[in-house]
C-alpha positions in Angstrom: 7.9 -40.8 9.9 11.5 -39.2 9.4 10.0 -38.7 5.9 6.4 -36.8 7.1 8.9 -34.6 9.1 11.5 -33.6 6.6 8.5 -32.9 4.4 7.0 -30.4 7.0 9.9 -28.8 7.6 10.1 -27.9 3.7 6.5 -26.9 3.7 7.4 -24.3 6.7 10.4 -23.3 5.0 8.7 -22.9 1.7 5.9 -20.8 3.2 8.4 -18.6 5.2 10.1 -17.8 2.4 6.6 -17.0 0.3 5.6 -14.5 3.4 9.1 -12.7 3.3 9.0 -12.4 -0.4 6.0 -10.6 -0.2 6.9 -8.6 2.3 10.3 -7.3 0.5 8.3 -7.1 -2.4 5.1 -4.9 -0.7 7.3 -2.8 1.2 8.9 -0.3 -1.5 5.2 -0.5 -3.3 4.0 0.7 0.4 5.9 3.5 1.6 5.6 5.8 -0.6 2.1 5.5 0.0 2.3 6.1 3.6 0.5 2.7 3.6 3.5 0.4 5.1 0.8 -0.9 8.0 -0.6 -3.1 5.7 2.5 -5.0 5.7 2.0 -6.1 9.3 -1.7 -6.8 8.2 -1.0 -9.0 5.4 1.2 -10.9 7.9 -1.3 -11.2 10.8 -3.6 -12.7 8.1 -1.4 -15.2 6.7 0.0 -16.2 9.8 -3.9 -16.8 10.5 -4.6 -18.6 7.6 -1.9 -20.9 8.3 -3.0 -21.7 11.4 -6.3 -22.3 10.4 -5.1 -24.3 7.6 -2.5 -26.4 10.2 -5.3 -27.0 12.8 -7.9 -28.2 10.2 -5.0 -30.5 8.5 -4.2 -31.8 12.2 -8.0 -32.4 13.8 -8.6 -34.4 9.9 -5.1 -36.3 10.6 -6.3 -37.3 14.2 -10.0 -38.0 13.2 -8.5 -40.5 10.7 -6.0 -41.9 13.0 -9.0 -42.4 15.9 -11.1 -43.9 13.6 -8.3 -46.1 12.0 -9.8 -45.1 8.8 -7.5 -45.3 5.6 -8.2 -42.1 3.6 -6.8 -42.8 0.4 -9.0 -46.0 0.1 -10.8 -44.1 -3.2 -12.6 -47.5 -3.9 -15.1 -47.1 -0.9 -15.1 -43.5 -0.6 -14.8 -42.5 -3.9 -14.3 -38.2 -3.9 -15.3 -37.9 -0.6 -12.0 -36.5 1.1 -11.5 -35.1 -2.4 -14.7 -32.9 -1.6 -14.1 -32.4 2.2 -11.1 -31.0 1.7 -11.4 -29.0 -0.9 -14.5 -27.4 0.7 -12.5 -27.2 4.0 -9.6 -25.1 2.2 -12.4 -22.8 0.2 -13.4 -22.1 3.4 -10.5 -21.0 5.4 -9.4 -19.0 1.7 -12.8 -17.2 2.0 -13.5 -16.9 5.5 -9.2 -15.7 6.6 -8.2 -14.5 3.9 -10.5 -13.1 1.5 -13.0 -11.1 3.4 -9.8 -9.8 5.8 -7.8 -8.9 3.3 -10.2 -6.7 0.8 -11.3 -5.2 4.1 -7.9 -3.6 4.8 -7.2 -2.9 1.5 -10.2 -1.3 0.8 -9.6 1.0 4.1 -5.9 1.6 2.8 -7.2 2.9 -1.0 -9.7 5.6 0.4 -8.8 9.1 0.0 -6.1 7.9 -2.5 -5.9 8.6 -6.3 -6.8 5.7 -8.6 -3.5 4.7 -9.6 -3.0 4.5 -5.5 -5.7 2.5 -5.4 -5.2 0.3 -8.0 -1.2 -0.3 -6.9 -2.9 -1.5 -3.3 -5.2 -3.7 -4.9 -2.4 -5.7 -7.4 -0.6 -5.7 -3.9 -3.7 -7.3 -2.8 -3.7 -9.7 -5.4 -0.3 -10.5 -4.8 -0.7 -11.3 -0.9 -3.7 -13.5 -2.7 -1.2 -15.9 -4.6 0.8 -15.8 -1.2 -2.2 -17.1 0.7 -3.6 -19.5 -2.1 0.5 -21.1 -2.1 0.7 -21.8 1.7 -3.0 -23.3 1.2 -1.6 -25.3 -1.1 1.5 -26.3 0.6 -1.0 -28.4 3.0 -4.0 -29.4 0.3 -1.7 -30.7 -1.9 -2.1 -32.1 -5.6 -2.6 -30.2 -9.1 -6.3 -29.7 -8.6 -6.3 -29.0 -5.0 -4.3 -25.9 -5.8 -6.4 -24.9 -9.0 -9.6 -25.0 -7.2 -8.0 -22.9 -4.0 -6.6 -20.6 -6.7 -10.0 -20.0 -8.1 -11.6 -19.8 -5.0 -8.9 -17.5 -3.6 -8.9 -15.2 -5.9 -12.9 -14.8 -6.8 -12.9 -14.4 -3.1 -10.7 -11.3 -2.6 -12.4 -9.8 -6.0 -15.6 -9.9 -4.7 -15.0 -8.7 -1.4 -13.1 -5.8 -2.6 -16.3 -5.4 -4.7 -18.9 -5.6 -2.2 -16.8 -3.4 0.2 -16.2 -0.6 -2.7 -19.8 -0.2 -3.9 -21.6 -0.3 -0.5 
């Protein structure tokens, strides 16, 4: 249990420091552009996508513990959690972060040049790789994180595509 703890704690360190990079990294890429508002945006959403990411990693870990069922037994349920979860994290990476995200962006890059616009959207891609690492701090395991990266990222690309041509 001291273990499950001290492991947390990490994840919420590791994840704090992921969001203040970004932020320190965004900012001088923002201001110039009179865009620094979508600082506090990208925050909002990654603060939501952890929680929606915490509370689905919780209500699974209770489920489990209510049900007294073991879920690394792979024998009798073969990819089962495999596939729950990773559908579960595709989820919250498309439904809190990619759609939110290519949204503000896509607000933030009209009227601007297309250098403006293209510096907005690497920003965007950049608060992507945030999002898909603190998704990844709670799926964890090699292809958990290339499936959420893939999913992550097709996700903001086609959002910002759909917004942009309608």
């Amino acid at each position: 249990m001291n273990e499950d703890i001290r492991a947390f704690g990490l994840s919420l360190a590791t994840i704090g420091i992921l969001v203040l990079g970004l932020l320190l990294v965004s900012a001088p890429m923002l201001w110039p552009l009179g865009r620094l508002w979508l600082l506090w945006v990208m925050a909002k959403g990654l603060l939501a996508l952890f929680a929606a990411a915490l509370a689905f990693t919780t209500a699974w870990g209770l489920y489990i513990r209510l049900t007294r069922r073991d879920p690394t037994d792979i024998h009798s349920r073969r990819f089962g959690l495999f596939v729950g979860s990773n559908v579960a994290a595709g989820a919250i990476m498309l439904g809190c972060w990619g759609a939110y995200l290519a949204r503000h962006i896509d607000a933030a890059a009209a009227g601007t040049a297309w250098w403006q616009g293209a510096l907005l959207y690497l920003d965007g891609l950049l608060a992507t790789l945030v999002a898909e690492n603190i998704a990844g701090e709670l799926f964890q395991g090699t292809l958990y994180r290339s499936i959420n990266m893939l999913v992550s990222y097709t996700a903001f690309i086609l959002a910002a595509l759909w917004l942009h041509l309608a």
